[in-house]
C-alpha positions as a printed Julia matrix, in Angstrom:
113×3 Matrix{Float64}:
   2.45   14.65   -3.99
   2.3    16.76   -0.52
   5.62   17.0     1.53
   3.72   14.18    3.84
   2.9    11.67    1.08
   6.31   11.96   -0.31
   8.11   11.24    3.6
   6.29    8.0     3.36
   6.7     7.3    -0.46
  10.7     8.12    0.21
  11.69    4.77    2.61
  12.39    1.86    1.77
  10.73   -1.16    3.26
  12.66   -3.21    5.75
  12.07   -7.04    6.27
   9.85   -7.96    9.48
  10.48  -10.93   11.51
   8.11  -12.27   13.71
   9.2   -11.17   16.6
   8.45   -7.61   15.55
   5.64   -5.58   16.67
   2.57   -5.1    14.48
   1.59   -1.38   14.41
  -0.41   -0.16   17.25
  -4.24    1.37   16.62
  -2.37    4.94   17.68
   0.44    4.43   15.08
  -1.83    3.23   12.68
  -3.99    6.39   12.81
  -1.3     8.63   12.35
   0.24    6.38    9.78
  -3.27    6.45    7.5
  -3.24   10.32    7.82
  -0.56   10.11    5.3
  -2.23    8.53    2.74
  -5.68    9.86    3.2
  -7.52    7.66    0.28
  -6.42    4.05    2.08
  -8.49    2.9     5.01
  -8.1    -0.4     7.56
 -10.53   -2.83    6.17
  -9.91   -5.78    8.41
  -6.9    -5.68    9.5
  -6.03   -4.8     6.41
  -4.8    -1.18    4.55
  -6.94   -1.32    1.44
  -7.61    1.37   -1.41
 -10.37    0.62   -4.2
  -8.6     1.99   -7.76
 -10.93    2.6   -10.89
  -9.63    2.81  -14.14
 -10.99    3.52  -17.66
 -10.1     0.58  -19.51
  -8.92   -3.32  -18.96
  -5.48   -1.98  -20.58
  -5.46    1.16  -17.81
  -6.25   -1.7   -14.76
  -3.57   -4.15  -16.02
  -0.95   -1.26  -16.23
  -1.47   -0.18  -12.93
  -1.31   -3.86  -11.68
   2.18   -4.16  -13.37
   3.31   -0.78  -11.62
   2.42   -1.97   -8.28
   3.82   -5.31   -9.55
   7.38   -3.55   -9.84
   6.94   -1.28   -6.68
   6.21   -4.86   -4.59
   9.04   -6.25   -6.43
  11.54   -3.71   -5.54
  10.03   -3.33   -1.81
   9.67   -7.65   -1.56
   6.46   -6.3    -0.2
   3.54   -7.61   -1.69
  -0.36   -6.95   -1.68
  -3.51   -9.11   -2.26
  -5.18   -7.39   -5.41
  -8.57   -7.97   -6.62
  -8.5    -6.99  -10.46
 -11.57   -6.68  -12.68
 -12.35   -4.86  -16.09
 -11.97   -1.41  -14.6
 -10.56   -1.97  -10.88
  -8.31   -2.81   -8.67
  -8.44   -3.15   -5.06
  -5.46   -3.24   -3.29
  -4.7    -4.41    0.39
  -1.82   -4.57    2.22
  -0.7    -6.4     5.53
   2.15   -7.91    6.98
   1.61  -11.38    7.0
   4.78  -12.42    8.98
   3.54  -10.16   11.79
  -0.2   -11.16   11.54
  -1.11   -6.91   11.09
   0.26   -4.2     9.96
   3.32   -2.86    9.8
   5.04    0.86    8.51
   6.18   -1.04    4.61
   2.03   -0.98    4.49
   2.0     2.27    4.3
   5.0     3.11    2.87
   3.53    1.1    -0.2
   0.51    2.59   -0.38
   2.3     5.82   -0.42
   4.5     4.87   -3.42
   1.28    3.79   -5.44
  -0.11    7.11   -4.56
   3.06    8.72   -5.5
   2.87    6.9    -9.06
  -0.56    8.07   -9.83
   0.07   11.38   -9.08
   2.59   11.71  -11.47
């Protein structure tokens, strides 16, 4: 994990009302730097995992099922046989917010372990 990744993959998410701001294209760009294998899908921060088994997907579905969990930050995941695709927004903001990315830097952070 770089010094950058681990920044990110070191906060803790705080809860968004919906008053707060959704992430500007600016902040998002810098933001995605940090976790250089997700990309903005619509509207969305989205990585495409592939794994070598059904038993290797489903345990990396119940790791990002704990991270969520502990973060009460939760992504839309697409499972099959050998993937996962996982995408992140903020839903009470309507966009994206820094727990995206601060997510998608602690799933990075447990793969690279």
């Amino acid at each position: 994990m770089t010094m950058v990744e681990s920044d990110l993959a070191g906060k803790k998410c705080t809860a968004c009302a919906a008053q707060t701001s959704r992430l500007s294209d600016p902040q998002i760009q810098r933001l995605v730097e940090k976790v250089p294998a997700w990309h903005v899908q619509e509207g969305q921060l989205t990585r495409a995992f592939k794994f070598k088994n059904y038993y290797e997907t489903l345990a990396f579905v119940n790791a990002t099922a704990w991270i969520s969990h502990r973060e009460d930050h939760h992504p839309d995941l697409a499972v099959g046989y050998n993937t996962c695709t996982v995408r992140y927004s903020t839903h009470a903001i309507g966009g994206l917010s820094e727990n995206d990315f601060i997510c998608a830097a602690k799933i990075d952070a447990l793969l690279n372990m």
